[in-house]
C-alpha positions as a Markdown table, in Angstrom:
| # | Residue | x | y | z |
|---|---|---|---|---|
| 1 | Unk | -13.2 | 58.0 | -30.0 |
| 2 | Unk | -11.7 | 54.5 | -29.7 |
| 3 | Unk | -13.2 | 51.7 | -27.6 |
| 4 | Unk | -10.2 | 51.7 | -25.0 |
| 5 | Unk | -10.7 | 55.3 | -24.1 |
| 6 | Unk | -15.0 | 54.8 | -24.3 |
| 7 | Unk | -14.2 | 52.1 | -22.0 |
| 8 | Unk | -11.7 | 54.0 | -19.4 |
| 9 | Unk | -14.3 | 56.5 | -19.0 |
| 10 | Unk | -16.8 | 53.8 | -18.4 |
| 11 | Unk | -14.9 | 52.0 | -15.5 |
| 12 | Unk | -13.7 | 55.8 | -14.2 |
| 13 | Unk | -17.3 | 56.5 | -14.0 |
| 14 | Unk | -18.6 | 53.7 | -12.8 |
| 15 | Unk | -15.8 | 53.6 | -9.8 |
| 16 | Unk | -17.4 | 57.2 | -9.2 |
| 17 | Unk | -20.7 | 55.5 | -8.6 |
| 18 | Unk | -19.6 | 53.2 | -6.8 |
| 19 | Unk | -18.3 | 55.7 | -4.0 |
| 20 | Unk | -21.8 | 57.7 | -4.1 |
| 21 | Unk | -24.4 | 56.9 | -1.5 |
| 22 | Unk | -28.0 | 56.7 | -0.8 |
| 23 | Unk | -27.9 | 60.5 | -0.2 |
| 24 | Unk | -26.9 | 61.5 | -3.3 |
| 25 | Unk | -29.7 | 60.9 | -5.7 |
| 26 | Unk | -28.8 | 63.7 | -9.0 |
| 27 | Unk | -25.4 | 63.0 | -8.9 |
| 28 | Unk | -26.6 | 59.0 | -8.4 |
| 29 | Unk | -28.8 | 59.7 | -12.1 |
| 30 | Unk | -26.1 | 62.1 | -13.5 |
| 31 | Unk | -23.3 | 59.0 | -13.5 |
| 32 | Unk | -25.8 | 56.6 | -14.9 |
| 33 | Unk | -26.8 | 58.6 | -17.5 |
| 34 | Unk | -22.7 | 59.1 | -18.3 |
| 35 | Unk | -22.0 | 55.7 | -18.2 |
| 36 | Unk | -25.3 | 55.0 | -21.2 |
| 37 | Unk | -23.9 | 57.5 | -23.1 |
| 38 | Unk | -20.6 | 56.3 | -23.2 |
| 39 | Unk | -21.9 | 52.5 | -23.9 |
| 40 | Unk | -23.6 | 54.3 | -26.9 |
| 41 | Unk | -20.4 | 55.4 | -28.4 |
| 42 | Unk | -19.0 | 51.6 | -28.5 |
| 43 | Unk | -18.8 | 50.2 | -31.5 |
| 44 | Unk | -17.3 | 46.7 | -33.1 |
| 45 | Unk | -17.0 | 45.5 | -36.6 |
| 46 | Unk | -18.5 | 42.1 | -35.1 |
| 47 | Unk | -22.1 | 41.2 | -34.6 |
| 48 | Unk | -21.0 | 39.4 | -31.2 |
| 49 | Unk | -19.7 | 42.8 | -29.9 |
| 50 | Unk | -22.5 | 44.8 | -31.2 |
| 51 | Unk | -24.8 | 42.3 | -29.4 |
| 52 | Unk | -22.8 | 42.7 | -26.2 |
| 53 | Unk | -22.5 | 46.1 | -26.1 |
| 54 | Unk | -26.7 | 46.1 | -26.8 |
| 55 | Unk | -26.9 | 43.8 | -23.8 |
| 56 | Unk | -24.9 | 46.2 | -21.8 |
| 57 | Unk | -27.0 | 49.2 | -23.1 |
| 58 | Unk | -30.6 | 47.6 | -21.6 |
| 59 | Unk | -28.9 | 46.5 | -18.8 |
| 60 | Unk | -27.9 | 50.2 | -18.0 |
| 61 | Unk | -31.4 | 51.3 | -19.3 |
| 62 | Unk | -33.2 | 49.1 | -16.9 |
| 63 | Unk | -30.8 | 50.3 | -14.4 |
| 64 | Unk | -31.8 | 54.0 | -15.1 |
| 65 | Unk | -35.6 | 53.2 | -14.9 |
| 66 | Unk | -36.5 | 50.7 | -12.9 |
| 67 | Unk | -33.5 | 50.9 | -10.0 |
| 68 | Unk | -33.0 | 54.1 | -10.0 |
| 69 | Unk | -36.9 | 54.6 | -9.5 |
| 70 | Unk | -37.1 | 51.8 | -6.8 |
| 71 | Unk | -34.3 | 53.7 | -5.0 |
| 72 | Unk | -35.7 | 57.3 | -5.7 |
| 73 | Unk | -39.0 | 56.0 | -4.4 |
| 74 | Unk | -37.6 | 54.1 | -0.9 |
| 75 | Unk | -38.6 | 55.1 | 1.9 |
| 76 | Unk | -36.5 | 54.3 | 4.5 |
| 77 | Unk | -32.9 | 55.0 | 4.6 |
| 78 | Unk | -32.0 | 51.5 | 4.6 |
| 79 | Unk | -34.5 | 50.8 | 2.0 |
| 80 | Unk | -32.4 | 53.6 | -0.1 |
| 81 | Unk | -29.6 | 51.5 | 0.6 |
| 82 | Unk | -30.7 | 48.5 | -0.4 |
| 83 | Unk | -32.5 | 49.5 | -3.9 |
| 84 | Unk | -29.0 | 52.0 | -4.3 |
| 85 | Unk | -26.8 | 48.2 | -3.7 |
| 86 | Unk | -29.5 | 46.5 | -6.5 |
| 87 | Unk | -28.6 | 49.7 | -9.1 |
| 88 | Unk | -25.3 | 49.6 | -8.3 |
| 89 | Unk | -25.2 | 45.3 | -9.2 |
| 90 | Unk | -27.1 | 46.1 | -12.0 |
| 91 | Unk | -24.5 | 48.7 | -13.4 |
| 92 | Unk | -21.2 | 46.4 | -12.8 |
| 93 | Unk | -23.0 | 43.6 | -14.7 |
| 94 | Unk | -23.1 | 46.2 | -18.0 |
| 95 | Unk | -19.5 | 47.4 | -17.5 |
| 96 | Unk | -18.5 | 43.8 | -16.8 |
| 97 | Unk | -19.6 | 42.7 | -20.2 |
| 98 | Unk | -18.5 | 46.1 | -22.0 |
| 99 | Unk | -15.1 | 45.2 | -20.6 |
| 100 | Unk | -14.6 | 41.9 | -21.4 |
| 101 | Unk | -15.7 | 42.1 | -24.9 |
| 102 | Unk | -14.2 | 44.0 | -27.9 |
């Protein structure tokens, strides 16, 4: 599959996530795993690219792990909220950089 249409499915996802809230946990871990495996699919013939899309890759890994346990593990409604608003940041920040590269 070409980058373009890796990358539609990206954004189309991550808008998906976006809309999702604190009470939605599986379907909260199901996007973010769809999003890393579409990262995984991007290629480049440039090191820069590569590099970017590696970047973007940890950044959703890290998301995955360390948000997405910090929000599975909140207590409180608004502390859902809040961890759910810091794995949210941290997945625009990988589709930011898959986007403008490549």
């Amino acid at each position: 599959m070409e980058n373009q249409s890796i990358k539609a499915k990206i954004l189309a996802d991550y808008q998906t996530l976006l809309a999702l809230k604190f009470d939605s946990p599986e379907l909260i871990k199901d996007k973010l795993k769809l999003i890393s495996e579409h990262v995984d699919q991007l290629s480049s013939s440039t090191p820069e690219d590569n590099l970017t899309y590696e970047n973007a890759a940890n950044l959703l890994k890290s998301a995955s792990t360390t948000e997405y346990t910090a929000f599975r593990d909140a207590m409180s409604d608004d502390e859902k909220e809040q961890a759910l608003v810091q794995l949210k940041h941290k997945v625009a920040e990988a589709c930011q950089l898959v986007t403008i590269h490549g």
